[in-house]
C-alpha positions in Angstrom: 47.3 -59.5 22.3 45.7 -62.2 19.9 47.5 -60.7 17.3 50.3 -61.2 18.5 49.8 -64.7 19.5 48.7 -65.0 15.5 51.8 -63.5 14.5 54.1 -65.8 16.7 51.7 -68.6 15.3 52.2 -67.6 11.7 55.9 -67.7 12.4 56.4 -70.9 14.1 54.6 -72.7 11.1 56.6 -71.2 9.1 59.8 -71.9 11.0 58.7 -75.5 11.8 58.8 -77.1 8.0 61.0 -80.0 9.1 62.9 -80.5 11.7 66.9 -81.6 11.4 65.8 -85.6 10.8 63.4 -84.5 8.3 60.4 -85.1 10.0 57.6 -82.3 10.0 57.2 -79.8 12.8 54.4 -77.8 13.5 52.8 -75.2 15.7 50.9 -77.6 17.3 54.2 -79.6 18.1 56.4 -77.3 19.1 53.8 -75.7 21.7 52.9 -79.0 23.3 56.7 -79.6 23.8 57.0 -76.2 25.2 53.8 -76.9 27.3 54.6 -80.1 28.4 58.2 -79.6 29.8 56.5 -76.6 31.5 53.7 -78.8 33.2 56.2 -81.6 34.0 58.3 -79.1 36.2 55.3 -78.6 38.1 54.3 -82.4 38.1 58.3 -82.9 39.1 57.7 -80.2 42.2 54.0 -81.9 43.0 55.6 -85.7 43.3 58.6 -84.3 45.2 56.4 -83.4 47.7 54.8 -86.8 47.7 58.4 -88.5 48.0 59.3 -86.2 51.2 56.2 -86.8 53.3 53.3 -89.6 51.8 53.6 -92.4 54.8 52.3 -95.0 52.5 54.4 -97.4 50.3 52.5 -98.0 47.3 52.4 -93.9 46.8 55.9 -92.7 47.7 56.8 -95.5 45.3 54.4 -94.0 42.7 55.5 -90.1 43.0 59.2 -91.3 43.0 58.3 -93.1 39.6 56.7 -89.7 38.7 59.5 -87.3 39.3 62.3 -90.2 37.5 59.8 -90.5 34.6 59.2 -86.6 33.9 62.5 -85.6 34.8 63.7 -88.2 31.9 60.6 -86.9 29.4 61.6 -83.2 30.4 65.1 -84.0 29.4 63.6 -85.5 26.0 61.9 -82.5 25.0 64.3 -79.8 25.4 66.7 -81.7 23.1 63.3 -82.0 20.5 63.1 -78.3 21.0 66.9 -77.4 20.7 66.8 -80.0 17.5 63.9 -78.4 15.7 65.7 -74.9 16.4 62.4 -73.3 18.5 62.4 -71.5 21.9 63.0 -73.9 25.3 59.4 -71.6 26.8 56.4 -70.5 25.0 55.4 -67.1 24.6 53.6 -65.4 27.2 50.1 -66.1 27.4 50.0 -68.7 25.4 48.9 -70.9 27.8 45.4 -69.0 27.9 45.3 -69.7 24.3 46.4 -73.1 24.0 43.6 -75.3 25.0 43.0 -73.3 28.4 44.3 -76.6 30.1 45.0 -75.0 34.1 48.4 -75.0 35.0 48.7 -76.1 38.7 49.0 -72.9 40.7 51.9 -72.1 43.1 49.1 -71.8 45.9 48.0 -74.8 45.7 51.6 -76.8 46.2 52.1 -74.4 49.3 49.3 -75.4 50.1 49.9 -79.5 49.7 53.2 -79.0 51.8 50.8 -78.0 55.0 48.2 -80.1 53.9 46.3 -82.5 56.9 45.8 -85.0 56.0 48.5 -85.5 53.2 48.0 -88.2 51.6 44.4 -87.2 50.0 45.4 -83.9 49.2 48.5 -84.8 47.4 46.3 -87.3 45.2 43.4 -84.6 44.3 46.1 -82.8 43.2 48.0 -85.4 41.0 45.3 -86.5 39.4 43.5 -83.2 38.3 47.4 -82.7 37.0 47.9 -85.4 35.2 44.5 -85.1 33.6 46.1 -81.9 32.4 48.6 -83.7 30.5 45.9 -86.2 29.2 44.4 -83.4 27.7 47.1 -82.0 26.3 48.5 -85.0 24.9 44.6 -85.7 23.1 45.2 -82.1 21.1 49.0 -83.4 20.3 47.6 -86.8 18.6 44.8 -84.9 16.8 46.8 -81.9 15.5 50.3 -82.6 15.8 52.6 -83.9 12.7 55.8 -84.9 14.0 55.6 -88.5 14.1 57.9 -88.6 17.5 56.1 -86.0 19.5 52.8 -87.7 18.0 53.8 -91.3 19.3 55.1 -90.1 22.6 52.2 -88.3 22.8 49.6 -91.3 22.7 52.1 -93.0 25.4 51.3 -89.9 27.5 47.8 -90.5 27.8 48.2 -94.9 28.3 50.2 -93.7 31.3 48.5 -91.1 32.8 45.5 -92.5 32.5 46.6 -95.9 34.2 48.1 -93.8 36.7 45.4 -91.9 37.7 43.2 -94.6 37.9 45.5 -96.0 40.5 45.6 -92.6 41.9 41.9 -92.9 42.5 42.2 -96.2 44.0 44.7 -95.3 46.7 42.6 -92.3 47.6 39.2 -94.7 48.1 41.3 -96.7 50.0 43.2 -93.8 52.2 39.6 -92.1 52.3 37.8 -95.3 53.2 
């Protein structure tokens, strides 16, 4: 299996000199991209849970912000992918072998939909998600080349890192 991964490596460095502007594409970009788009849909599913039933203002303000925002930044990245020419998904496995960031598991939504209380349950689980994209947006900055993917990248984390310290605020509060 790591071969494989290798060989599918090999070829997307290969296949990713530059991209249709010009700028350089790499491995490391074009797997973030295909990472990303695939842990915004979750992120997208998680907040869309928060719109239907949080009770409190300040968060079904903040997960309707979440869904607009990565519905926008999915939207972003699939025309990055279609532009450099590489697949819309990565291959299978490779998000064992890509960082080992967890992907949010389908249990655990079910799970938020019945939660009691809501409201604390829905923020554990935002902010252990979006300090998945954190993550992954650190390994874009430090290994990625194309300047785009790079800068959007660095935005990433600003954001997600403000928002899950106000995340962690509303829980303290709800929790109290």
């Amino acid at each position: 299996m790591r071969r494989v991964l290798a060989a599918v490596a090999l070829l997307l460095v290969v296949a990713c000199g530059a991209g249709p502007t010009g700028d350089p594409v790499n491995a490391d970009d074009v797997m973030f991209v295909q990472m990303m788009v695939q842990h915004h849909r979750q992120g997208i599913e998680i907040a869309g849970v928060g719109v239907e039933k949080a009770t409190t203002e300040e968060l079904k303000t903040l997960t309707a912000a979440v869904v607009s925002t990565q519905q926008t930044e999915v939207e972003m990245m699939l025309r990055w992918l279609h532009a450099w020419e590489q697949p819309l998904t990565p291959p299978d496995g490779a998000h064992d072998h890509h960082g080992g960031v967890p992907e949010t598991d389908r249990k655990k939504i079910a799970a938020l939909r019945a939660a009691d209380p809501f409201e604390p349950e829905l923020l554990t689980l935002l902010i252990a998600h979006q300090d998945g994209a954190v993550q992954m947006a650190a390994a874009e900055v430090r290994d990625g080349v194309n300047p785009e993917a790079t800068r959007w990248a660095a935005t990433v984390q600003e954001s997600r890192k403000a928002q899950i310290e106000q995340m962690r605020r509303l829980l303290t509060e709800i929790s109290g």
